[in-house]
Every structure is written in C-alpha cells, then in structure tokens.
N, C-alpha and C positions, 0 to 999 in steps of 0.2 A: 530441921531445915530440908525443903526440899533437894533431893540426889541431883537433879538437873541440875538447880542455878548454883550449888556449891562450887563443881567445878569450872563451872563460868566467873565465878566470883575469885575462885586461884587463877585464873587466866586472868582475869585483867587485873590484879594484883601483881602477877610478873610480867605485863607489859607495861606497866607503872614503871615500876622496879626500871623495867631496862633501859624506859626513856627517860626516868630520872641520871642513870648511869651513864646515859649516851650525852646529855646536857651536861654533867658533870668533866666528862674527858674533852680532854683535848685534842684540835683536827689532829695532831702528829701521833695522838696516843690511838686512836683510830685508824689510821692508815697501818701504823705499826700493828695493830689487831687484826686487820684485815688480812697484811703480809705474814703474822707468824698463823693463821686459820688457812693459807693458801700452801705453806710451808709445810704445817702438821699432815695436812689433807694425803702428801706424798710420800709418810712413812708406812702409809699400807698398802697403797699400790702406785706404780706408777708407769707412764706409757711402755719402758722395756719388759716390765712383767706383763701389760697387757698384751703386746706383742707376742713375746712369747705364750702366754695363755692361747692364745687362735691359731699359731703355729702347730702346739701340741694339739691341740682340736683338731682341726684340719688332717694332721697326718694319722692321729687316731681314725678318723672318720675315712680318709683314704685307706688306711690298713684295713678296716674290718669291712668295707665294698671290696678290696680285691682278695680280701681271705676268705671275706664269708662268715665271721667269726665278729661277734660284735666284743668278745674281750677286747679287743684292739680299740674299739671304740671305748671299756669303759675307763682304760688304760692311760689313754690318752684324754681325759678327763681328769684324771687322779693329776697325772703328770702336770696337765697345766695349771690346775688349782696349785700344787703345790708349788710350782716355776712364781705365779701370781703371787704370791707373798713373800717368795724366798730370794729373787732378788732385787734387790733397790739399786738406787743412784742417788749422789749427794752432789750437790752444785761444788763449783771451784772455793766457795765462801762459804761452805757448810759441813757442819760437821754432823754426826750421827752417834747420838751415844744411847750404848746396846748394854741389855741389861740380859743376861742369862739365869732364868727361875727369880728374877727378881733381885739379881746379883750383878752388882759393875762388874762389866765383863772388858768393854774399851771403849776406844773412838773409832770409829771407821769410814772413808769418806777422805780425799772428795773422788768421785767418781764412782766406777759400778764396786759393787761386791755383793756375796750371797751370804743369807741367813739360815739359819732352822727354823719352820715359823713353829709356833706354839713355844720353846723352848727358846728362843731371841725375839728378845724385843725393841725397836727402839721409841724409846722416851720420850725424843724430840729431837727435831731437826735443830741444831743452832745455827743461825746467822751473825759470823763475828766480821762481818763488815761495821766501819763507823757509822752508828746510827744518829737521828737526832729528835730531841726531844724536847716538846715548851713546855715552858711552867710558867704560872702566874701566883701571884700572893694578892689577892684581893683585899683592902681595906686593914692592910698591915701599916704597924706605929712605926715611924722613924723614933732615932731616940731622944728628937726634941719634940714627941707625940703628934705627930704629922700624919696625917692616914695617907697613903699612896699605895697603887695599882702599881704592882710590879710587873713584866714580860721581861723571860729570859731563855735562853737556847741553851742546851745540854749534848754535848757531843761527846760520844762514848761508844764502846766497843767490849765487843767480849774477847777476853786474851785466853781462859782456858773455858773452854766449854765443859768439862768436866766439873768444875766448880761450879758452873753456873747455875747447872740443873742440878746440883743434889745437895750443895749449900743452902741453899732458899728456893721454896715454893715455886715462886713468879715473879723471876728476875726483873722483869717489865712493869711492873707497879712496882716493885722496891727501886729502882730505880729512882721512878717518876714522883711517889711520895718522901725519897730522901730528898729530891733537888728541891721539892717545895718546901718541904720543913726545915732543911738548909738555907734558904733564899730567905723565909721569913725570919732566922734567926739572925742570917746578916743585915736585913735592914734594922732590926731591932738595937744593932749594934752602932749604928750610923745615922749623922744628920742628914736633913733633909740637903744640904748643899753638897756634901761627898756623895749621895745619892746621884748626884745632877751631874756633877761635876771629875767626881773621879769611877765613871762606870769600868773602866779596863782594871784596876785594881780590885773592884768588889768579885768581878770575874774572877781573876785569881784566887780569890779568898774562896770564893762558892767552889772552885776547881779542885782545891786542897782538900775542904772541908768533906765534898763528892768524893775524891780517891780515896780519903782513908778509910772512907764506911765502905767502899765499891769493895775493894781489893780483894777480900779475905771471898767476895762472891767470885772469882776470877774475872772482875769486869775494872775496867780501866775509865777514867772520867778524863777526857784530852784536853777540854777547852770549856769554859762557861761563858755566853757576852748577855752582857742588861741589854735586852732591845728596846722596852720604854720603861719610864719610867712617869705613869700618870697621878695627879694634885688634882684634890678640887677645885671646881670651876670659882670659885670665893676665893678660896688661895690663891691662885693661879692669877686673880684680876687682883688682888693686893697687891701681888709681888710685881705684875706687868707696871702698875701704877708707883709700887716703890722704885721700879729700876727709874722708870721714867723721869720720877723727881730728881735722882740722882745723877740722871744725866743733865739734867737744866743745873742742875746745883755747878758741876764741873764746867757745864759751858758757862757760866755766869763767872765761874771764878777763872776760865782762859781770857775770857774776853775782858775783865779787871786786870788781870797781868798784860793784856794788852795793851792799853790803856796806858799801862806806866808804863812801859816801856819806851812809847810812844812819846808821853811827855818829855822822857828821860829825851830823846833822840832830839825833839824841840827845843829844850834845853839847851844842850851842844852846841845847836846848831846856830840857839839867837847868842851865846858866846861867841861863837866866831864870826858872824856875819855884824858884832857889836863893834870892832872896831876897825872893820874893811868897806865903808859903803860903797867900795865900786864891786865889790861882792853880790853885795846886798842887790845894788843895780842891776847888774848882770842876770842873775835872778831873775828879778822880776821880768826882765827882757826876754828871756828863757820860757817864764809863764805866759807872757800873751803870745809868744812865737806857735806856745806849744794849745792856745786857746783861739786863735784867726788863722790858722795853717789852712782848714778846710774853708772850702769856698762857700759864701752866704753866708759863714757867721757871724754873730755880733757878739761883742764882749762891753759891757758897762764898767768902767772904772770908775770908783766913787773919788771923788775930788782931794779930800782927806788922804787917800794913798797916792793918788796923782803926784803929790807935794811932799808926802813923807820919803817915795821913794826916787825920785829927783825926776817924775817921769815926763812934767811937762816943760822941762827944757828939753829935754829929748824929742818931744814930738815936736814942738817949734821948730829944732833944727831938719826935722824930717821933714816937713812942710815946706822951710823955705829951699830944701836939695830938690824938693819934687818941681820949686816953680822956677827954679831958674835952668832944670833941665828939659822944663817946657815952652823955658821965653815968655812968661806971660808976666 
C-alpha cells in the first residue's frame, strides 16, 4: 500500500469514528465533555501561574540590565517555569486530587495552593456541583411488548471525589450507560399504561436502582424524571381511536340515564297533576305566560289540548273581560 494514502485512510477512519460518537451522545453528554476538557485544560497551567511566570521574567530580565549579569536573566526563567506549574487554583466547586510518583497523596482545593511539579500531580479536576444528564432507550419493550422511546433526566453529583477518579476510569460514561441500562431494565418491567401514567414512581425506581450502582464510585444519584415517553404512530392512532369510542360509549350511557330519570320525574309529576286539575290548569297557564311574554310571538294550540286542558273556557272568559272593559 502506498505510505501516502495509509495514513490518510487512518485519518478518516477516526473521523468516522468520532462523528459516529458524536451522533451517538447526547447534547447534555456533550456540553458535559466540553466542561470537563475546559476544566482538565487548567490542571497545568492556569492564569495565576501565568502571571506569575512574566513577573519572574520581567524581574529576571530587570536584574540582569542593571547587573550586567545575564545569570539573573537565566534565573528568572528557571523561577518562572517552575512558579508556571507549581501553583494551581481550584474553583469553589472543585476539587483537585494529587497524586505524588503515582501515589494518592489527597485533595487539595478550593482555591490557590502550590505543588512540586514533576513529582505532583493532579489527575483531575472534579466538579461536584449537581450535574445533569439525558438518556434515552430507543425502541425498548414494555412488558406487554410495546416498543417505546423513552427521554429521561439524571440528576447527580459527586459527594467524594476521591472515589470518583480512582474507583472507575470515566465517571461520566458510567454514569450515562448505567441510567440507560437501568431505564431499559425498567421499562421492561412495566406496561405500557404505568409507563404513561405513573412517570414519578418509575423515577424513583430508576433513582434507587442509579444510587446503588453510583455509590461505591463516591457519586450520588438525587433525582430521576421520565420526560417523554414516545409509541408508534399506529399505536398511538389505535389507542386515540380506542379512547374516543370509549368516550361515546359513556356519553351514550349518561345521556340513557338521563333519559330515565327524566321519565322517572314525568311520572311524578302526571301522579300528581292526575288528581288536581286546577294544577294541571294552572300549568298550562304558566306555559303560554311563559311562551307570549315577548312581544310578536305567536303560539299555535292545537284544539285537542285547548279541551283537555280546560283552556277554552278560559280564553272565552278573557275575551268577554277585554270587551266590556272596552264597551263594545
């Protein structure tokens, strides 16, 4: 094989690679890689050692113009190289663990302190502020073989940093691939309805099941919540179409109970209006009051009620009150 395109052929081989890995993770796991690459960056130097680095430069460089003597210049080199590695600073949320010839040696942090460099080292900056982290279970069985898209949030913190970094590798993907192999084991435990329906309890369960693998890493698991929980679009319209029927089913059987009620009240009502007809009258005197009250309407009585309900002696009498209070 040609020397040239070999190693052109390993380069885009791990740019494959990494834009596979970058598809793979998630925004939070990325953010989180970006913060602990911005974090590591400052356990070898950081703006106080630069600082003093140019200090000792400077006064070297001053000393040997007014000595004459460039030892002072090379003096002041040596000094600031070594200022430049020797002391750090750790944020208020970070800890620093120092390893001496390769030996835990402690934590040190938060704020300034000095090192040996060559002979201390630190390992890593930890961040034990509450971090948080998504997980998804893509095309996971419920336990009545339901495939659903799980989203869930991971809120966690580191309680000893000393565990963190020398119990396991890379806190930060064990994390991330326990909440997902935990999250799939709980759906697999559960129907598709307690999926849907009881998300604050599967939290808990994923929260328990999180601390007790966390712990022994010095990392605490505080909280788990189901953000969604996605169904196929075919499920999803069966089940919209099953709610649906079952909501006509319950209106069809209120409006049935209606119904009787109704008659029930009819009932009652023609018992007691059966042996009072000036009830009855009354009534009906009540319904056209309450049916010609507005002006311009008209109301048709059919003849058959006219008679049943005694109403046309009633209007007789109203007829002949209207003409003799008009004299005609």
């Amino acid at each position: 094989m040609n020397p040239v395109i070999f190693p052109r052929l390993t380069e885009k081989i791990q740019e494959a690679r990494a834009a596979a890995e970058s598809r793979r993770s998630t925004p939070s796991e990325r953010r989180q890689r970006k913060s602990e690459q911005d974090i590591q960056a400052r356990r070898y130097v950081n703006g106080v050692s630069f600082l003093a680095f140019f200090l000792s430069l400077l006064a070297g460089i001053a000393a040997a113009v007014a000595t004459q003597s460039p030892a002072w210049f090379v003096g002041g080199i040596l000094l600031g190289v070594y200022l430049l590695f020797a002391l750090k600073v750790a944020n208020q949320w970070e800890r620093a663990v120092v390893l001496r010839f390769g030996k835990f040696q402690g934590l040190k942090g938060p704020g300034f302190f000095a090192l040996i460099p060559v002979v201390d080292q630190i390992t890593q900056l930890v961040d034990q502020r509450v971090r948080v982290t998504d997980v998804s279970a893509e095309s996971a069985l419920t336990k009545d073989t339901v495939p659903v898209n799980v989203d869930a949030i991971v809120f966690w913190t580191v309680w000893d940093a000393q565990k963190s970094v020398l119990e396991v590798a890379d806190y930060l993907d064990a994390v991330a691939l326990s909440a997902q192999t935990a999250l799939r084991e709980t759906i697999g435990r559960h129907m598709l309805a307690e999926m849907i329906t009881e998300r604050e309890r599967l939290g808990k369960q994923l929260q328990t099941i999180l601390d007790e693998k966390t712990n022994p890493w010095g990392i605490t698991v505080q909280s788990v919540e189901i953000r969604d929980v996605k169904i196929p679009p075919d499920l999803e319209d069966a089940m919209s179409r099953q709610a649906q029927a079952e909501r006509e089913r319950q209106a069809r059987i209120i409006l049935g109970t209606a119904e009787t009620e109704i008659s029930a009240r009819f009932v009652e009502a023609g018992d007691a209006y059966k042996d009072h007809p000036l009830a009855l009258h009354l009534r009906a005197m009540n319904m056209l009051y309450e049916a010609i009250k507005e002006k311009g309407s008209m109301v048709i009585v059919p003849s058959s009620a006219v008679e049943t309900m005694g109403l046309g002696g009633l209007s007789g009498m109203t007829a002949l009150a209207q003409k003799n209070q008009t004299g005609v």
